[in-house]
N, C-alpha and C positions, 0 to 999 in steps of 0.2 A: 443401273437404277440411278447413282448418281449422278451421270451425265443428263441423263434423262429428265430428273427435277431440274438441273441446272438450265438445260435448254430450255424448259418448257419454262423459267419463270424468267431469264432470259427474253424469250418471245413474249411474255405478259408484258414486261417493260418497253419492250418494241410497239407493239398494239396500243400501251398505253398514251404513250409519245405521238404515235400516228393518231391516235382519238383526239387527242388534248390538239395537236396541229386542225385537223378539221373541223374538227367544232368553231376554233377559233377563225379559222379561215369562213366554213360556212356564217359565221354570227356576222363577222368584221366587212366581207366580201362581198358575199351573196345576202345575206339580211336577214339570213334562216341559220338558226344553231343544229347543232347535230342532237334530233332526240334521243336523251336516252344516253349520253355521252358519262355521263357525271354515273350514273348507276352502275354503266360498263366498267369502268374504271374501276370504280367503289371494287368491285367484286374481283377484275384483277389485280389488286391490289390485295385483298386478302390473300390470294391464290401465291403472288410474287412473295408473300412476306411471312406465309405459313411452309410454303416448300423451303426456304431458306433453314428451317429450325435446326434440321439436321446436318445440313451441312455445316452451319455455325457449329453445331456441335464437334462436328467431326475436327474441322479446325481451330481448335478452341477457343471460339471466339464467344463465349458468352460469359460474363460477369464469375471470377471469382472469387472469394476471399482466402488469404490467405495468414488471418490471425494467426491459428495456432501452428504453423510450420513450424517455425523455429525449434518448439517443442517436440513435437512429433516425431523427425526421424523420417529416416528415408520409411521405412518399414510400416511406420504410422500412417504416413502421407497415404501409403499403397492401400492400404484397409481403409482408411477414410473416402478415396477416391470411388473402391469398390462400394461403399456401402453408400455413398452419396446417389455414385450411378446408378444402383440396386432399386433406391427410393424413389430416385426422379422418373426413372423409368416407370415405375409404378404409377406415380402420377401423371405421368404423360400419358400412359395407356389408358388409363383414366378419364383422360380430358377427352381422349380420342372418340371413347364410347360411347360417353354421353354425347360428342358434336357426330358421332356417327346417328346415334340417337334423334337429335335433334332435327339432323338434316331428312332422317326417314320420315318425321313428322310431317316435317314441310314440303316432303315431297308426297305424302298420302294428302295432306291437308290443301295441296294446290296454294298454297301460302305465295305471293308474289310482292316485290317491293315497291316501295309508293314509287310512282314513275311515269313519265309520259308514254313509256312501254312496259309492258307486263312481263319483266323478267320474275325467273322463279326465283325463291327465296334460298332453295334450297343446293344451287348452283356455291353460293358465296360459304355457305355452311361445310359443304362437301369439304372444301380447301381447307380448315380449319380440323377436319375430322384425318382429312388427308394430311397434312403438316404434323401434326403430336403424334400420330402414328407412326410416320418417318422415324422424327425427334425418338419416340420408345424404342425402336428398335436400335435404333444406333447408340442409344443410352445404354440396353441391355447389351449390346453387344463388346461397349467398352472393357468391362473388367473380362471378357473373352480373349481379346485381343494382347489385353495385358498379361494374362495366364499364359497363352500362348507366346507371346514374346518372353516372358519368363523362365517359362520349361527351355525353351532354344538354345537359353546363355551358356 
């Protein structure tokens, strides 16, 4: 599954690069822009930079503070970590819902984006419902991993 997000936002950034070349090539060249270039885009880029959450996560590459360490204690650090994960997760499945939510709307509603073409709305939503979902599982999955590395020692 991890390969899988990586490739596929991978390949969004590929497609992005070939859009952004054509467009410019048809505007500059030919004297016609690529309709619809700017919206495509718009949407793989949600797509490239919501599948990233989890692996950020995985790698830990997301912002974090680490005031009270010193204080803490190996011990402390460990229960803070877990209960941090515990939350975020929660809120990340959270966010998942409601943009799963949202994205069902727009996709009963026929919701489409302002555009020289009628892409759906619900296309750029999906990615966002699809990324925090990622992000929760791998949230939830952290103080697992750590349990399990634990017990091994």
């Amino acid at each position: 599954m991890r390969r899988a997000a990586a490739a596929l936002a991978g390949l969004g950034v590929v497609a992005m690069t070939l859009l952004g070349t054509a467009d410019v090539v048809g505007r500059f060249a030919l004297g016609r822009p690529l309709l619809g270039q700017v919206e495509v885009t718009r949407i793989l880029l949600v797509w490239v930079a919501f599948l990233g959450l989890a692996e950020a996560e995985r790698a830990g590459g997301h912002v974090r503070l680490a005031v009270l360490d010193p204080w803490l204690g190996a011990r402390g650090r460990a229960r803070r970590d877990c209960a941090v994960a515990v939350l975020a997760a929660c809120v990340a499945g959270g966010v998942a819902v409601a943009a799963a939510l949202h994205t069902l709307d727009a996709w009963r509603g026929g919701d489409t984006l302002i555009a020289p073409i009628a892409l759906p709305a619900w296309i750029a939503r999906l990615g966002v419902a699809v990324g925090f979902a990622g992000l929760a599982v791998e949230l939830a999955a952290r103080p697992l991993r750590r349990t399990v590395a634990w017990i091994r020692r």
